[in-house]
N, C-alpha and C positions, 0 to 999 in steps of 0.2 A: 173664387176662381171658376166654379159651374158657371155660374153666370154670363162670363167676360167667353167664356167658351163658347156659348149658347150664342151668345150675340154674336161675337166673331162667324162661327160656321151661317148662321142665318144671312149674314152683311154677305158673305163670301157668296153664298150660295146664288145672291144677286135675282132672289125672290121677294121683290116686298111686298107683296100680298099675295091673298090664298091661307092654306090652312097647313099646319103642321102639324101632325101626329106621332102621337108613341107609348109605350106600352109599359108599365111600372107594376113590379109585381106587388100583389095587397100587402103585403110583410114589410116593405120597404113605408115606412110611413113618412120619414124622411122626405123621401123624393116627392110623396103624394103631396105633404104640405108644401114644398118647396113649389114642384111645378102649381099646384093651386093658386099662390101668390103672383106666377108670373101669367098667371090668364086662362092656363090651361084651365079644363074641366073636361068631367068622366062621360065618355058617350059610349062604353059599351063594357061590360064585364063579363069574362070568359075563364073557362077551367082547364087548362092544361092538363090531358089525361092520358096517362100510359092505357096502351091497349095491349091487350096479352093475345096478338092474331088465332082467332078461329080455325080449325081444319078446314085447311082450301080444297077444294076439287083437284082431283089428277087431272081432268079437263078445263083450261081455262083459257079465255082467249084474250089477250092483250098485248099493245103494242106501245112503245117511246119513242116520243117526239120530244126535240130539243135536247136531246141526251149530250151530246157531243158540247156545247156549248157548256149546260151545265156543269161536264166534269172541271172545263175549263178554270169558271168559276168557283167550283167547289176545292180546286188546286189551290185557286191565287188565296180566298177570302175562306174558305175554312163553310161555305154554305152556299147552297145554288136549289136551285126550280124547275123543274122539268116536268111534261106532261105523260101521265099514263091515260092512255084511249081503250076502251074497256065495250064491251056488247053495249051497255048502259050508257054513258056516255066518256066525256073527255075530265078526267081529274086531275089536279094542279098538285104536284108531290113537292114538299120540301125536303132539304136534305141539312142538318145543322153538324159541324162537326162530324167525329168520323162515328158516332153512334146513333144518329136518330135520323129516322124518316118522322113528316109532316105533315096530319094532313088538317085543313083547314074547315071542309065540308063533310058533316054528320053524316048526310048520305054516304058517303064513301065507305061509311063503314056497315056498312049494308052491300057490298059489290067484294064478293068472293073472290072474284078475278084481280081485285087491287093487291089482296093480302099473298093470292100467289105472285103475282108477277113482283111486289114487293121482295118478297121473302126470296125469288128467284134472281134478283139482282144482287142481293147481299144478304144472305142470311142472319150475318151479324148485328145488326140493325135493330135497333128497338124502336116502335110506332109510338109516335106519341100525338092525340089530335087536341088540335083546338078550339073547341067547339064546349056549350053547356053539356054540363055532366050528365042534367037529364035527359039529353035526346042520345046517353048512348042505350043503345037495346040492352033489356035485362039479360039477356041470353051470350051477351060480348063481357067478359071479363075484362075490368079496368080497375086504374089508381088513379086518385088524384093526387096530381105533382107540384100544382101552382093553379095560384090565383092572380089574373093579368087585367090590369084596366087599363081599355084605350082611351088617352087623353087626346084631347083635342083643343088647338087654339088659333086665332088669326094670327097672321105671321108679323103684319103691322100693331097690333096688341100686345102683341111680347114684345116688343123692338120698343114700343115706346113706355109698357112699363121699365123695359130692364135702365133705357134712359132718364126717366124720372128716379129711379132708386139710385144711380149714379153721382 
């Protein structure tokens, strides 16, 4: 039934070339062999890491862009993306469900001003980044939550395995 799924949304999606991507967590072994067979393969491996945010400054300077849209989003589908603009530069926030912020880039977690204006938007919120566990600083308290590999395959290569196995 994955299968005929896979192919359906891909036919639908009325992409037949280029690349598809997606992200199976290491525990799932299942999935890893299954998507392997149909072309996929592993181009990146990442650690899902709870961050336990540092004491921010009572001074911080930052501002949100695309706020409005995101909540939009974050209403309909339960996760949305919005930018926080910081002294340092412009960082990309995710938002999953109603308990985690996202963030994608190690640097960020070096920018004091993310974890206030974070924490100033919803306190409630647990940070969780995406990023190798080694690049967080010894000095940031973290867990690791998950281990995620991005698969990668052509879109014409899985279309015409899942047709030969058919």
């Amino acid at each position: 039934m994955g299968t005929n799924l896979l192919a359906a949304a891909l036919r639908m999606s009325d992409v037949g070339v280029g690349q598809i991507s997606l992200d199976v967590f290491d525990d799932n072994a299942q999935a890893l062999k299954w998507y392997g067979r149909l072309g996929f393969q592993i181009r990146q491996t990442s650690e899902l890491i709870e961050i336990m945010p540092p004491m921010t400054p009572s001074e911080w300077r930052a501002y949100l862009s695309d706020l409005p849209q995101a909540d939009l989003c974050q209403e309909r589908f339960g996760f949305s993306r919005f930018n926080l603009v910081t002294v340092q530069r412009t960082w990309s926030i995710g938002r999953i469900g109603d308990g985690w912020f996202r963030l994608d880039d190690a640097a960020a977690l070096g920018d004091a001003s993310v974890f206030a204006a974070l924490r100033a938007l919803d306190p409630r919120r647990r940070i969780f980044a995406a990023v190798p566990q080694f690049s967080v600083a010894p000095t940031i308290e973290a867990r690791l939550l998950a281990t995620t590999h991005r698969m990668e395959a052509e879109i014409s290569q899985v279309l015409h395995t899942i047709d030969l196995a058919q």
